[in-house]
C-alpha positions in Angstrom: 0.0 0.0 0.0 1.4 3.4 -1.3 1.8 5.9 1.7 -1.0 7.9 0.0 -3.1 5.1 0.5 -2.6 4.5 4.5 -3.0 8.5 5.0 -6.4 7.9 3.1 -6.8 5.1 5.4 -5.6 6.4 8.3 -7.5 9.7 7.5 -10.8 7.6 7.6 -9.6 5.6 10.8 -9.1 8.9 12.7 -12.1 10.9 11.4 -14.2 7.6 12.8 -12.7 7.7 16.1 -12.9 11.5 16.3 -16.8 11.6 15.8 -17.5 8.2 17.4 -16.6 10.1 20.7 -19.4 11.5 22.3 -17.9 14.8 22.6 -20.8 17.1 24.0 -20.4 19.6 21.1 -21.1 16.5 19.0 -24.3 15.4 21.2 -25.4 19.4 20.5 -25.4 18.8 16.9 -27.2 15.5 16.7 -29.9 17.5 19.1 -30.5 20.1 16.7 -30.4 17.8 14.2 -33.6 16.4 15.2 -35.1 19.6 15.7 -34.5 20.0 12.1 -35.8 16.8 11.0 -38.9 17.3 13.4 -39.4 20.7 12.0 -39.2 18.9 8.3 -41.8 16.6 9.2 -43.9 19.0 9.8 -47.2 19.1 11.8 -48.6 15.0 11.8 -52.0 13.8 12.2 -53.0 13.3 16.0 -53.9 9.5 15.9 -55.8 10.3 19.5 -57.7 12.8 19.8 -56.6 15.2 22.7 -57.6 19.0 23.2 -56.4 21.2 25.5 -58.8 23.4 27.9 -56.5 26.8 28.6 -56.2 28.9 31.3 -55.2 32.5 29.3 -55.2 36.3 30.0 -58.7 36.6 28.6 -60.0 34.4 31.1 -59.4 36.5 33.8 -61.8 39.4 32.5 -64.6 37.3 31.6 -66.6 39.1 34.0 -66.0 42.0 33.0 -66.5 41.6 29.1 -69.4 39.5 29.4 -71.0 40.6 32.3 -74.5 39.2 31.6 -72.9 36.0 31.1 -71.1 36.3 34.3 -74.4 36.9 35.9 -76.3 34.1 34.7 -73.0 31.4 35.5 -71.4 32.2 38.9 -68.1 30.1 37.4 -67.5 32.9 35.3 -67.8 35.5 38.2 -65.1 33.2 39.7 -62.7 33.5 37.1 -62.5 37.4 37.1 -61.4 36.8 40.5 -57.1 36.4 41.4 -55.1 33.5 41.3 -55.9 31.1 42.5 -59.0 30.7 41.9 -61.9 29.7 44.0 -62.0 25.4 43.2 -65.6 25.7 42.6 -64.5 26.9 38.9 -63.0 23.6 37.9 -65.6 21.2 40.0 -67.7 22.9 37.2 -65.1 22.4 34.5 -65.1 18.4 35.4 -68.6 18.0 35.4 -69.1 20.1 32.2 -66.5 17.8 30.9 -67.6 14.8 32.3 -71.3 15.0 30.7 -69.8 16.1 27.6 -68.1 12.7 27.3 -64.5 13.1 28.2 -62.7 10.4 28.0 -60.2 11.6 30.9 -59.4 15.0 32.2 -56.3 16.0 33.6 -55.5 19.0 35.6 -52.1 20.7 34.8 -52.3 22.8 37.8 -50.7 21.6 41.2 -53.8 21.8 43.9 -51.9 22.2 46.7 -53.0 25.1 49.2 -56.3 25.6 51.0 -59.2 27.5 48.5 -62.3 28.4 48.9 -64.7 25.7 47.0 -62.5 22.7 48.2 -65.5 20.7 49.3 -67.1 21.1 46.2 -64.3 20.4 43.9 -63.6 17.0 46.1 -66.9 16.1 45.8 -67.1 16.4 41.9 -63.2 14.4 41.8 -65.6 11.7 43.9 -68.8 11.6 41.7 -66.6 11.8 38.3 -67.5 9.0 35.8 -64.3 9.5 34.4 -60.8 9.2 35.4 -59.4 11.8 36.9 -55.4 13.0 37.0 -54.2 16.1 38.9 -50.8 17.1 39.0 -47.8 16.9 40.9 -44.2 19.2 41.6 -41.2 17.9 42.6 -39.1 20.7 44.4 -35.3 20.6 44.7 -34.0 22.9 47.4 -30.8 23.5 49.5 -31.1 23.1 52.6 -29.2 25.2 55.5 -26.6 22.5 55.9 -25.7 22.8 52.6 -27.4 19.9 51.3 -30.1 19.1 48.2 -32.9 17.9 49.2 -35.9 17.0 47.3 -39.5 18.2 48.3 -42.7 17.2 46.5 -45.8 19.3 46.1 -48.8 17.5 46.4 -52.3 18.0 45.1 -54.3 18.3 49.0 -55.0 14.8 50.1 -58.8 15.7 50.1 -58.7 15.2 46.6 -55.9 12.8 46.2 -58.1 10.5 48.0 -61.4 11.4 47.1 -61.9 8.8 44.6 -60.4 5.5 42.7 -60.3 7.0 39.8 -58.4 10.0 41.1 -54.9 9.6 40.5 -51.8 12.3 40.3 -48.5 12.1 38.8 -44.9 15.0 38.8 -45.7 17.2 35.8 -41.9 18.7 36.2 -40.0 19.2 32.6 -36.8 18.7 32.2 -34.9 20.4 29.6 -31.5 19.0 27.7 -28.6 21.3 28.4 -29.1 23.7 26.1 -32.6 24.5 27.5 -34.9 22.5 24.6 -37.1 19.5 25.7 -36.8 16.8 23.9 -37.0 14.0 26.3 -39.4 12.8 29.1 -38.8 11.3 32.5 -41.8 8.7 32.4 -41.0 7.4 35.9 -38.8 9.0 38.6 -37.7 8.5 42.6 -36.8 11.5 44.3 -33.7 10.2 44.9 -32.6 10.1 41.6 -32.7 14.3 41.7 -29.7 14.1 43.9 -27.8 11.7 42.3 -29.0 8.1 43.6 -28.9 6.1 40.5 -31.7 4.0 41.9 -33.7 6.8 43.5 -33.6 4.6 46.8 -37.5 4.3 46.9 -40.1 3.4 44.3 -40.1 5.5 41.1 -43.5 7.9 40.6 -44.7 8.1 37.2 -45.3 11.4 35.7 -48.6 13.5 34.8 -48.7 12.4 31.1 -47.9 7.7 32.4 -50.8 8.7 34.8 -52.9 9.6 32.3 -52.1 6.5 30.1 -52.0 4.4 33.4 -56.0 5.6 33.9 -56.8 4.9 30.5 -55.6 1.6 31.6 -52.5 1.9 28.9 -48.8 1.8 30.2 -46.3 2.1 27.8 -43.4 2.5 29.4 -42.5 -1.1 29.7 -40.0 -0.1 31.9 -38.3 2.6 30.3 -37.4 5.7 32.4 -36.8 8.3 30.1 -37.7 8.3 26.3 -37.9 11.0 23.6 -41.2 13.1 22.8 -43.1 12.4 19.7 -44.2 16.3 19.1 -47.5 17.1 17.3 -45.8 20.1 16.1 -45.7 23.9 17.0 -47.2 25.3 20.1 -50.7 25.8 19.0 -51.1 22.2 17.1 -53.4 20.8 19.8 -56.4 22.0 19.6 -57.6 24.9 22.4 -60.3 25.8 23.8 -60.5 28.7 26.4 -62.2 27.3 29.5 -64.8 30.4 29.5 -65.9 29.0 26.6 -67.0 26.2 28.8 -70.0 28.5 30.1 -70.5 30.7 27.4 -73.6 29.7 26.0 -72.7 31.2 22.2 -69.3 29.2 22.4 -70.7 26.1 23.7 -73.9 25.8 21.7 -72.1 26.9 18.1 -70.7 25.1 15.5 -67.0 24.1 17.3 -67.8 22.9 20.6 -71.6 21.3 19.3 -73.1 21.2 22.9 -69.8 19.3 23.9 -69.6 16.9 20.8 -66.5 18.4 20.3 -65.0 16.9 23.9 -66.5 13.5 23.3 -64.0 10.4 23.9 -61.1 13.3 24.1 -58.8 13.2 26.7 -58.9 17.0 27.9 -56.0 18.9 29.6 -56.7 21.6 31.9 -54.0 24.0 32.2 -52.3 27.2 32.0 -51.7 29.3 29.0 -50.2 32.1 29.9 -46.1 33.3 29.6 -46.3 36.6 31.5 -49.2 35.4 34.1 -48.0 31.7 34.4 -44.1 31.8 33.3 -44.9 28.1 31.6 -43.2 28.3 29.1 -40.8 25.6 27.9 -38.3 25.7 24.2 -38.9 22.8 22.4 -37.7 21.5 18.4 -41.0 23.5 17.1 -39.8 26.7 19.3 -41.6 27.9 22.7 -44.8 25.8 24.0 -47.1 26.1 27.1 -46.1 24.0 29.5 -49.6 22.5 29.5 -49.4 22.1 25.6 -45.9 19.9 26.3 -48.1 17.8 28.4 -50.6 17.2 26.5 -47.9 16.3 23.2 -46.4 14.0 26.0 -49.9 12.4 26.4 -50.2 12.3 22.8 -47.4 10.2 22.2 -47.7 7.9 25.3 -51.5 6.9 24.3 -51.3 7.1 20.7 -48.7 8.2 18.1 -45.7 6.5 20.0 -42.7 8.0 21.6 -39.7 8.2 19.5 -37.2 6.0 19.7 -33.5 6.3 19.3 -31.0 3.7 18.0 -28.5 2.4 20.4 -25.2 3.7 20.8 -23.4 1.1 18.6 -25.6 2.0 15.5 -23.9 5.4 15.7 -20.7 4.2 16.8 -21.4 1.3 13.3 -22.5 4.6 11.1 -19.5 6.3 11.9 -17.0 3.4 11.2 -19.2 2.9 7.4 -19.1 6.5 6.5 -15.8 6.9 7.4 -14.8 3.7 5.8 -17.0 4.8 2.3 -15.2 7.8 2.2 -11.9 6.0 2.1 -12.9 3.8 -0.7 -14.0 6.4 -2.5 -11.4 8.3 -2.3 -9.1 5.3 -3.2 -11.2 4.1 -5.9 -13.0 7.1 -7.7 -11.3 9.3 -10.1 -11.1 12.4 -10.2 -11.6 15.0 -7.0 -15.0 16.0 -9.0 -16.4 12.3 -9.0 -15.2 11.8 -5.5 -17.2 14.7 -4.3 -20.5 13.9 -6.0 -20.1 10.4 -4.9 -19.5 11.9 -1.3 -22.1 14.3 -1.6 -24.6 11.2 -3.1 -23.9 9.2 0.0 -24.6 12.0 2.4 -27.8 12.9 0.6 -28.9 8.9 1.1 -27.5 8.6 4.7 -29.9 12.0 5.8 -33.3 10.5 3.2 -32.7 7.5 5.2 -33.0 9.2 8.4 -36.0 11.4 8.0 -37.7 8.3 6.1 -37.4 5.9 9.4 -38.4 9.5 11.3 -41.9 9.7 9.5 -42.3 5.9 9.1 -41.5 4.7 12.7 -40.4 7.4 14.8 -37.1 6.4 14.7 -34.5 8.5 15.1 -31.1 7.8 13.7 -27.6 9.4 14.0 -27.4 12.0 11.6 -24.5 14.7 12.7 -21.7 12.2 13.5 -22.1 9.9 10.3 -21.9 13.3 8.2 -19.5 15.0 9.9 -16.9 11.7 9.5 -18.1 11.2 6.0 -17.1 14.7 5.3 -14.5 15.1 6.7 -12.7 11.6 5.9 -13.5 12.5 2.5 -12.2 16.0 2.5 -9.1 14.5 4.2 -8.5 11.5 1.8 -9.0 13.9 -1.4 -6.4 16.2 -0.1 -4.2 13.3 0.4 -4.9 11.3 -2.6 -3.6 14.8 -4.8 -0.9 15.8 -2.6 0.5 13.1 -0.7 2.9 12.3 -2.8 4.3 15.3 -3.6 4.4 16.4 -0.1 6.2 13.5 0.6 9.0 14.1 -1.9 9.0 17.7 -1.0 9.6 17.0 2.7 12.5 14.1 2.4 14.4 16.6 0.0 13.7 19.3 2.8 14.9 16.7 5.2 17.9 15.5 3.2 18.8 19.2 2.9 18.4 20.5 6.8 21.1 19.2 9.2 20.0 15.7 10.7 22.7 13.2 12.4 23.8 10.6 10.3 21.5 7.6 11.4 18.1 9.7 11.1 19.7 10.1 7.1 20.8 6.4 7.3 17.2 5.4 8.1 15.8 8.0 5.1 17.6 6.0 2.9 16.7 2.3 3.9 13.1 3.1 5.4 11.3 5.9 4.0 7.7 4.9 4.2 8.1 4.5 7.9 9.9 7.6 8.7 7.7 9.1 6.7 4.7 8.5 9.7 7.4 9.9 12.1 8.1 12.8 10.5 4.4 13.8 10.3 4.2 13.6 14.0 3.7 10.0 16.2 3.5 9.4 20.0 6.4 6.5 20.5 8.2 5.1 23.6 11.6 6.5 23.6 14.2 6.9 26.4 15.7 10.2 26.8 19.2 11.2 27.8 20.0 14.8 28.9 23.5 15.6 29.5 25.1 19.2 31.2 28.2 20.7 32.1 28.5 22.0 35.2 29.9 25.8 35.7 30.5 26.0 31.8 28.4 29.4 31.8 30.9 30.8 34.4 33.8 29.0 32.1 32.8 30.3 28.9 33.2 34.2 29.9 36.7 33.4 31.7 38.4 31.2 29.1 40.0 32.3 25.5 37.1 31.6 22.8 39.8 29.1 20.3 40.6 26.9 24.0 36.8 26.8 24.8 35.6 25.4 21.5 38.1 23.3 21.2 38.0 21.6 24.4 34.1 21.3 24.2 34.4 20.1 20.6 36.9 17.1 22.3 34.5 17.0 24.5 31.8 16.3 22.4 33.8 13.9 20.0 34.2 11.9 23.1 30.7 11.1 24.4 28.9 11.5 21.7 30.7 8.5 20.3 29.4 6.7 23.7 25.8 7.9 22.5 26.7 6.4 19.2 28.1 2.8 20.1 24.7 2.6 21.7 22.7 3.3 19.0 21.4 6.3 20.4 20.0 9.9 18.6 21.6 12.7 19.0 19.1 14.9 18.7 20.2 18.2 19.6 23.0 20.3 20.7 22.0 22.8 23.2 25.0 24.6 24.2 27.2 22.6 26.1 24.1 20.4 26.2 23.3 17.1 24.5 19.8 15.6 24.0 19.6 12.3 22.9 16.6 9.8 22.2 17.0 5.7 21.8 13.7 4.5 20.0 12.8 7.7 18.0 13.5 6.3 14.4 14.1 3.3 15.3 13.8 0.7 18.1 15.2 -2.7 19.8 12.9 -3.0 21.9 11.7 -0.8 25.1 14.3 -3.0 27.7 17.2 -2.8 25.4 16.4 1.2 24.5 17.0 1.8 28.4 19.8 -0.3 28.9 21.9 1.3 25.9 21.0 4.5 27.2 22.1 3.6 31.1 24.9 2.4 29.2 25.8 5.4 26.7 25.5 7.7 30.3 28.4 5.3 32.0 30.4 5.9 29.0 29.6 9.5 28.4 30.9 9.4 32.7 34.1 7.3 31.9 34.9 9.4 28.9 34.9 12.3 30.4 37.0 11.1 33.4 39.6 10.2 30.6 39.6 13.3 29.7 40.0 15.2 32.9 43.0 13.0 33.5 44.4 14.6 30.1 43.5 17.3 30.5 45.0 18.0 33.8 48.7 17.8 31.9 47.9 20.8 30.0 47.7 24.5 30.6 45.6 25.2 28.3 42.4 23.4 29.3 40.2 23.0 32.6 38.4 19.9 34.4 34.8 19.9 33.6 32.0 17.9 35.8 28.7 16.0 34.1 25.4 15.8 35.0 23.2 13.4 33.1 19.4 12.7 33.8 17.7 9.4 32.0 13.4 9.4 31.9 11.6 6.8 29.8 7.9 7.8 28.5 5.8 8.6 25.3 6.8 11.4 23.5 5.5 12.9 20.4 8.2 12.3 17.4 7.8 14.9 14.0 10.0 16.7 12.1 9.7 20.3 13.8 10.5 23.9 12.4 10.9 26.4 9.3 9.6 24.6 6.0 13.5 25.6 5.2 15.2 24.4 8.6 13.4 21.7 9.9 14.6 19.5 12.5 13.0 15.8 13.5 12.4 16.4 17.5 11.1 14.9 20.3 8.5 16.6 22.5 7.1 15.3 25.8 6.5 14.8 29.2 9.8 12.3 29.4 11.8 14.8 27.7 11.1 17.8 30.4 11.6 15.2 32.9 14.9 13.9 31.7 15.8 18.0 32.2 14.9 17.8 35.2 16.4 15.3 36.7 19.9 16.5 34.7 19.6 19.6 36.7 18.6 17.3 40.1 22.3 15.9 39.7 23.6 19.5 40.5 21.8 19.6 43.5 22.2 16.0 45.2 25.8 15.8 44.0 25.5 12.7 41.9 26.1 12.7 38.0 23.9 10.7 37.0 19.9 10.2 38.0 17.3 8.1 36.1 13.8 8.0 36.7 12.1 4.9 37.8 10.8 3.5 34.2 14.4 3.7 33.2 16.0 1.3 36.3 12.6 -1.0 35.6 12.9 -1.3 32.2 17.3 -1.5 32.5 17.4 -4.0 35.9 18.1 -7.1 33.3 21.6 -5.0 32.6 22.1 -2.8 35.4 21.9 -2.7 39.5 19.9 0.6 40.4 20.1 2.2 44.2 16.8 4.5 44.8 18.0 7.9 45.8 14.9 10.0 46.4 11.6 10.5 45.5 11.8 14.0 44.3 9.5 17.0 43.6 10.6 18.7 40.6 10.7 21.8 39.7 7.7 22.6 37.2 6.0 19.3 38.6 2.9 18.5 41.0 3.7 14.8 41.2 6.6 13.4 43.1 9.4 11.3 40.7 11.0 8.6 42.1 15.0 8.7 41.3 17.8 6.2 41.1 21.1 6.0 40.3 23.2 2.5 38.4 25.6 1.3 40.9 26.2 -1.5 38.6 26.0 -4.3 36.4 23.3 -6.9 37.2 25.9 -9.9 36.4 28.3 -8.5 38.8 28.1 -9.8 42.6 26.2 -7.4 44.7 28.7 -5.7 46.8 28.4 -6.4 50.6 27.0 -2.5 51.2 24.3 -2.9 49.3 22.3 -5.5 51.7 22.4 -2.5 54.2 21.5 0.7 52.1 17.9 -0.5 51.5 16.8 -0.5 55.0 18.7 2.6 55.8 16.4 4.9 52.8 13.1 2.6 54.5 14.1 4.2 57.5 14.9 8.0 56.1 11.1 7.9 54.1 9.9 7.0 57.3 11.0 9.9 59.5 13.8 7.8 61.3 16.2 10.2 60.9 18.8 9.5 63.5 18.4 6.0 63.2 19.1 6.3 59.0 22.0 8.7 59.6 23.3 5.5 61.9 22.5 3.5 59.5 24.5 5.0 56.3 27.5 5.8 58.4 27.9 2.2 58.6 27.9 1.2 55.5 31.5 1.2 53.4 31.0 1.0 49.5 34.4 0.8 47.6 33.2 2.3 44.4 33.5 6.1 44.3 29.7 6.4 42.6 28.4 4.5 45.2 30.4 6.4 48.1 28.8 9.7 46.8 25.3 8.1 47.0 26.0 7.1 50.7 27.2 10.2 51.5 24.9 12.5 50.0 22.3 10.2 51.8 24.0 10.5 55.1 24.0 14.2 54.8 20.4 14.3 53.7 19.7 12.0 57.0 22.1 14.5 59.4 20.3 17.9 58.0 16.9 16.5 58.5 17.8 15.1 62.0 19.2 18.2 62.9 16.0 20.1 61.7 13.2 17.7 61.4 10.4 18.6 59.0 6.9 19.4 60.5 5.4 17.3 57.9 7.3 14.5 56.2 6.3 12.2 53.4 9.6 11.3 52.2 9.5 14.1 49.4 12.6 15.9 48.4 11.3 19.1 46.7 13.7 21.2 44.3 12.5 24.5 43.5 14.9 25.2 41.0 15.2 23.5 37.5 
């Protein structure tokens, strides 16, 4: 496969896992989405017939615009009278209702406090030949311990009770996070408002399953929360303004038909009111009544159906098939003007589909995700198909051109196609080595320039040929510094990568000795100390820089780390620390001693450090069956008891008598001083 080909592929693979995540942006899209495709459906035929009985502005001056009317019906005296109103208005609403056929009424309004006509509206809830549902609020508050607690509103028990076929269910709404409702909680425990999965008693259906409940229909089937099946705008159900209950013009004439028009309806009573009521919700078809919403819930509970939404692994499946079309096409077609019809005809069949199973069944499928990965996997793979190749060229002659060490070319050469991935940018498992002259800064202004380039140039001929018999990178020089990387272009293996670089450090250490010895002998040049730090990790590899200086880098969290812990050695007084993936990975090769766990400069989290004291094949040397339980008992606060115990041990070695020591004088300072706090954290402050 040509590399074009894999980034086509790998174009689709990563636009498929890109939309398959349910970023919340994402989920946004899909929401509106549906609002789209609801609004494109239009307003559909109510399959049961429900009407709404409304509670508006012009019901409150009844009296007073119809005062003969209001006269001859006390109900509509009532209703000129504040909220709320006296309960003897909607006893006469039921049993208006109720003789007009109704096949259920339920009241959208929350009877709660003590009114005048209770009596009378309990008995007509007791006398009603027709079930009966009043509504319900639950009520989440804070309490003055801080805490949520959930408080629910209750119709007065007087009515609750007053009959079988009296029954109430929470009318609360819901909206998604972006403020539309789309979705209804059929069933719900209070407990589930703060957070209890399982709502810790038994779940209360809502106003619109207590309606289908007393129509002897439940079809929840166990389902908590499902998606509303809208009529359409606010003002599809039919409304009829409860005055018009009691005006005899409006009741007799051609719309109501003496109460024909209520006959085998199931009949909402509610509010219709924003300024008056403030119930008013957003939905796909814009802002609706709250008692409108219920009565669309009702609708599609009893009748039409509830939509339904594919699982997650049909969008997850939709995702992977666009994204996978687009590739073939984009492999396969010819021609960027073919391959973008073909796109485009694919899209166009993926969103037919989806409003077809909309207005068929009420299903909803993934529309936003699909698209998006289709899109953009085929916008990717047309790019690529037309310039990858090209690009590819252009960068290994750019490459070829810029100053790289002579593996990275060696590797051009031999492997281009899978340097080429590299060079666009990868997350690998590399080791890092960072190495650092100590007081070169200071050196550099005192010396003559030609004796301080050429002893840094010997130098660098020296241990970079150390980095180099390991098969490690030089990446970079930075200064007097050196940054190099085993497992970058090319690995051996994640164990051997850390042992040639634990090995490459001794030998960077050895050489320089070497050279101090020379050195000594002449006038001319100065001893120079090492630091070296070693961190193992994923890094991001690419080829980094000026389209006419680029440079193929390393960036990540093991190479700020390996930094660190080069400029840790200045400060301990040991040349050479490694962090713990590096002595794991390396123990096959190399004996490790753990020095500290350290708090580095620039980091929250605490390192753990070592140090090689050795080869793994060599006997263990008799100081090293002490030094363990002498660190157990300096991370434990023991202080004077660890300073006792590394002043008895006696390495030989000189790198494992400066670990000793600096751990005896670590021990001896915190005995002297002891921490108020201790967890066995060395913090550095400075890089």
């Amino acid at each position: 496969m040509s590399l074009g080909s894999r980034a086509i592929v790998w174009t689709a693979i990563a636009a498929a896992c890109f939309f398959a995540t349910p970023w919340t942006w994402l989920r946004h899209w899909e929401a509106d989405t549906v609002d789209f495709r609801l609004q494109l459906r239009g307003v559909a035929a109510d399959t049961v017939p429900v009407v709404l009985v409304s509670i508006e502005d012009s019901s409150f001056t009844i009296a007073e615009r119809a005062p003969a009317e209001a006269a001859r019906a006390s109900v509509l005296a009532r209703m000129g009278r504040p909220w709320p109103w006296d309960r003897r208005v909607f006893a006469a609403v039921l049993d208006q209702l109720a003789r007009a056929g109704a096949r259920a009424v339920a009241f959208d309004v929350v009877f709660t406090a003590e009114t005048a006509g209770d009596p009378e509206f309990a008995a007509a809830l007791a006398a009603s030949p027709v079930p009966v549902v009043l509504s319900r609020q639950y009520v989440v508050a804070d309490t003055l311990e801080g805490e949520r607690s959930v408080t629910s509103i209750e119709p007065r028990a007087m009515f609750a009770d007053a009959a079988p076929q009296v029954s109430a269910g929470y009318a609360n709404i819901w909206p998604d996070d972006d403020g539309v409702v789309r979705e209804t909680r059929l069933a719900l425990a209070p407990g589930e408002l703060l957070g209890d999965a399982s709502g810790g008693n038994a779940a209360e259906p809502s106003f619109a399953l207590a309606v289908a409940r007393a129509l002897r229909t439940d079809p929840s089937a166990g389902a908590r929360a499902e998606l509303i099946n809208y009529l359409g705008p606010d003002g599809t159900i039919p409304r009829v303004p409860i005055e018009n209950l009691f005006l005899e013009d409006r009741w007799n004439g051609s719309l109501l038909a003496r109460g024909e028009f209520f006959r085998d309806r199931i009949v909402v009573v509610g509010p219709w009111s924003e300024l008056r009521f403030k119930d008013y919700h957003a939905t796909p078809f814009g802002m609706m009544a709250g008692a409108e919403l219920q009565a669309n819930l009702i609708a599609s509970l009893v009748g039409r159906g509830l939509l339904w939404a594919t699982p997650p692994w049909v969008g997850w499946l939709a995702v992977g098939i666009a994204a996978a079309l687009a590739g073939v096409i984009c492999l396969r077609a010819a021609g960027a003007v073919r391959q973008a019809f073909t796109l485009l005809a694919v899209l166009g069949a993926w969103l037919a589909l989806a409003q077809v199973t909309l207005i068929a069944s009420g299903g909803l499928v993934p529309v936003a995700a699909p698209s998006l990965a289709l899109v953009t996997a085929g916008i990717g793979g047309i790019a690529v198909r037309y310039a990858g190749e090209q690009r590819q060229r252009r960068r290994l002659r750019t490459l070829l051109g810029s100053y790289v060490s002579e593996q990275i070319a060696e590797v051009i050469v031999r492997q281009p196609e899978s340097l080429a991935a590299a060079m666009r940018g990868e997350r690998r498992p590399v080791t890092v080595l960072f190495s650092d002259l100590r007081g070169f800064t200071r050196l550099s202004e005192e010396r003559p320039a030609a004796d301080l380039v050429a002893q840094l140039n010997e130098y660098f001929h020296a241990t970079v040929d150390g980095i180099l018999a390991e098969g490690g990178t030089v990446q970079k020089f930075i200064g007097d510094a050196i940054l190099a990387v085993w497992g970058d272009t090319h690995s051996a293996g994640e164990a051997v990568d850390a042992e040639r670089a634990v090995a490459a450090a001794l030998a960077m250490d050895e050489a320089l000795a070497r050279l101090n010895v020379e050195w000594a002998r002449r006038p001319d040049r100065v001893p120079l100390r090492m630091g070296v730090g070693l961190q193992h990790g994923l890094v991001t590899v690419g080829n980094i820089g000026h389209p006419r200086r680029m440079e193929f880098g390393v960036l990540g969290d093991a190479v700020n780390t390996a930094s660190r812990l080069e400029g840790a050695t200045k400060h301990l007084g040991l040349p050479l620390l490694v962090g713990e993936p590096v002595a794991r990975l390396a123990a096959g090769r190399f004996r490790f001693a753990f020095v500290a766990r350290l708090r580095l400069a620039g980091r929250a989290a605490p390192v753990e450090v070592f140090t090689p004291v050795g080869r793994a094949d060599e006997p263990e040397p008799l100081w090293q069956n002490g030094y363990p339980k002498a660190v157990a008992l300096l991370q434990a606060g023991e202080f004077a008891a660890a300073r006792a115990s590394f002043a008895a041990l006696a390495p030989d070695a000189p790198r494992a008598r400066e670990l000793v020591a600096f751990q005896a004088q670590r021990a001896d300072a915190l005995a002297a001083r002891p921490p108020s706090s201790w967890d066995g954290t060395l913090r550095l402050e400075e890089k």
